[in-house]
One Martini backbone bead per residue (centre of mass of N, CA, C, O) as a GRO file, in nm:
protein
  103
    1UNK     BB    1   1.981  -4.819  -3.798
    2UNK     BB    2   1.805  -4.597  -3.996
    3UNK     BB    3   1.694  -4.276  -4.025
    4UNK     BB    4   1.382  -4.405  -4.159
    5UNK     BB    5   1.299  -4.563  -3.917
    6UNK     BB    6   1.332  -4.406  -3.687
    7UNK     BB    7   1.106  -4.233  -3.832
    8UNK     BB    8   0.896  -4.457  -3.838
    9UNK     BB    9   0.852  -4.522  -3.537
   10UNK     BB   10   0.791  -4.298  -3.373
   11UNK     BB   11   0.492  -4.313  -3.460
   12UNK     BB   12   0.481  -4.540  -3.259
   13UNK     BB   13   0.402  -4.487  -2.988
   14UNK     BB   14   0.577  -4.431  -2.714
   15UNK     BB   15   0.749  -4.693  -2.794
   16UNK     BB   16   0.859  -4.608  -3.028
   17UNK     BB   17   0.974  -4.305  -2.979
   18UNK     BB   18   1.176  -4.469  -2.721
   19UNK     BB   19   1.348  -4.611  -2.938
   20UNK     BB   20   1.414  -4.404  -3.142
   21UNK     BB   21   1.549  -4.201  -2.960
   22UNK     BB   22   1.788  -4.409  -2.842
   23UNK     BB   23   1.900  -4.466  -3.116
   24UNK     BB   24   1.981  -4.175  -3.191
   25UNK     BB   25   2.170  -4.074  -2.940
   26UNK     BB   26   2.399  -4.271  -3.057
   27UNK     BB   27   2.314  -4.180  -3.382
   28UNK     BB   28   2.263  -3.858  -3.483
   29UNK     BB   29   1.965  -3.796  -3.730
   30UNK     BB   30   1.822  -3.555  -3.841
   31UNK     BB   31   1.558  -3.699  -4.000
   32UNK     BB   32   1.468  -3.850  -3.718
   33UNK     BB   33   1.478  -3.588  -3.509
   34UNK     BB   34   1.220  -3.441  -3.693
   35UNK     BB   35   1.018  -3.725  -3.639
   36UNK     BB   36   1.066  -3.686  -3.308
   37UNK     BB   37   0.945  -3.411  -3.282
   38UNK     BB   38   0.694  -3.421  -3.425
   39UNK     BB   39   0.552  -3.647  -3.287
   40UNK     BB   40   0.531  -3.560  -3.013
   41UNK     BB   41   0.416  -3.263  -3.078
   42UNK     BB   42   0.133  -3.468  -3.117
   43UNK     BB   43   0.093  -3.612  -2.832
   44UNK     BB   44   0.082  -3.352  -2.686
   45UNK     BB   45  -0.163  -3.278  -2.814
   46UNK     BB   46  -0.367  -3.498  -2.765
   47UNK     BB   47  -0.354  -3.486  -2.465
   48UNK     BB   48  -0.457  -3.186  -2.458
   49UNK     BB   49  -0.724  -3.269  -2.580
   50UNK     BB   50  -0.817  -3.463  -2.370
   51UNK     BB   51  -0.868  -3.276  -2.143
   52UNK     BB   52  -1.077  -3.104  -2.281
   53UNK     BB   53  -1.289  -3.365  -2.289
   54UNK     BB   54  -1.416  -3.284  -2.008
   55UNK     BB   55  -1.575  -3.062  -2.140
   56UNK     BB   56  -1.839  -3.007  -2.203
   57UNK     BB   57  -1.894  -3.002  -2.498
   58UNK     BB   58  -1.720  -2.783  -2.621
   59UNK     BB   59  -1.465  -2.992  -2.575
   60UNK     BB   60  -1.592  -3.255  -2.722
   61UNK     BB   61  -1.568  -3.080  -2.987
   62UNK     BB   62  -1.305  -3.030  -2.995
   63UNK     BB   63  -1.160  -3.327  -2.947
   64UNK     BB   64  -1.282  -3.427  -3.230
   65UNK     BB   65  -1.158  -3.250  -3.408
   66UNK     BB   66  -0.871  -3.221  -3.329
   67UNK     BB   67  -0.861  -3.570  -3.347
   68UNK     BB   68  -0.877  -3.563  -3.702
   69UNK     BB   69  -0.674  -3.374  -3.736
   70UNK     BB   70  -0.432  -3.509  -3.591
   71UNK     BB   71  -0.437  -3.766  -3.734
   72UNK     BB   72  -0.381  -3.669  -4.008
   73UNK     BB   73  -0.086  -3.544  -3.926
   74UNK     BB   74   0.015  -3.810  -3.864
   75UNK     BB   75  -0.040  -3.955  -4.163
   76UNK     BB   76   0.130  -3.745  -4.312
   77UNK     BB   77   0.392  -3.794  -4.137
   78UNK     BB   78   0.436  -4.091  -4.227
   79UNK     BB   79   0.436  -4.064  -4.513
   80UNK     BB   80   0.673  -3.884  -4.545
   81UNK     BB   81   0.862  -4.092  -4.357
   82UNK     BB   82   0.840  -4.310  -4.610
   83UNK     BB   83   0.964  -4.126  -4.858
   84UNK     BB   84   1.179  -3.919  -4.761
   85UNK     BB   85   0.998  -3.670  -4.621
   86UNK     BB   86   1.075  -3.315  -4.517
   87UNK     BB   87   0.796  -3.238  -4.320
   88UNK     BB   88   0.578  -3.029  -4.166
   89UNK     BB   89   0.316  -2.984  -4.026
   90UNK     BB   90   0.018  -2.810  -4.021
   91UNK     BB   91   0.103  -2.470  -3.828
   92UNK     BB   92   0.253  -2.674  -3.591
   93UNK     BB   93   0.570  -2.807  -3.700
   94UNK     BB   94   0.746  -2.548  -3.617
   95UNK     BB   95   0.734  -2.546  -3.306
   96UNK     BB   96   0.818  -2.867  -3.260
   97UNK     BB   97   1.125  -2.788  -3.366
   98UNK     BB   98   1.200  -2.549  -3.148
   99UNK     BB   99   1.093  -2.693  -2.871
  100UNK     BB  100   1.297  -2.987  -2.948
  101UNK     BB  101   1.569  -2.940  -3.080
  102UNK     BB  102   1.763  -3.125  -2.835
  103UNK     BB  103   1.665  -3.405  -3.007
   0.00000   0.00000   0.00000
């Protein structure tokens, strides 16, 4: 499997993500694991949306907002590992980077 594969594989729910982590552990692909570090920080910002969601109004604000947010840039971040760029998602895809380069 080719390293633009797994970066598109990983975008798909958290059983793609853990498809592309393993096979990229056995030849760890830079392009990939850059990828594979967004989408994480993309699912794990979802879910603390969801928390947030539990929260009358103001939460459910949030997290409506936030969820339109995060969409857009799960489909930026699909978008750019099918064209073959390596962008980070904006704003927040560079902590991403930073909080998960073990990846």
């Amino acid at each position: 499997m080719n390293e633009k594969v797994k970066a598109i594989i990983s975008h798909f729910w958290w059983i793609g993500w853990i498809i592309a982590l393993v096979v990229n552990m056995n030849e760890k692909e830079e392009y990939a694991s850059f990828y594979i570090r967004q989408t994480l920080g993309l699912w794990i910002a979802s879910v603390a949306l969801g928390i947030v969601g539990w929260i009358p109004l103001l939460g459910w604000l949030v997290a409506i907002i936030g969820g339109i947010v995060l969409f857009v840039f799960w489909l930026m971040s699909l978008i750019w590992s099918i064209s073959g760029e390596k962008k980070e998602v904006p704003w927040i895809g560079h902590y991403f980077q930073e909080w998960f380069r073990t990846l």
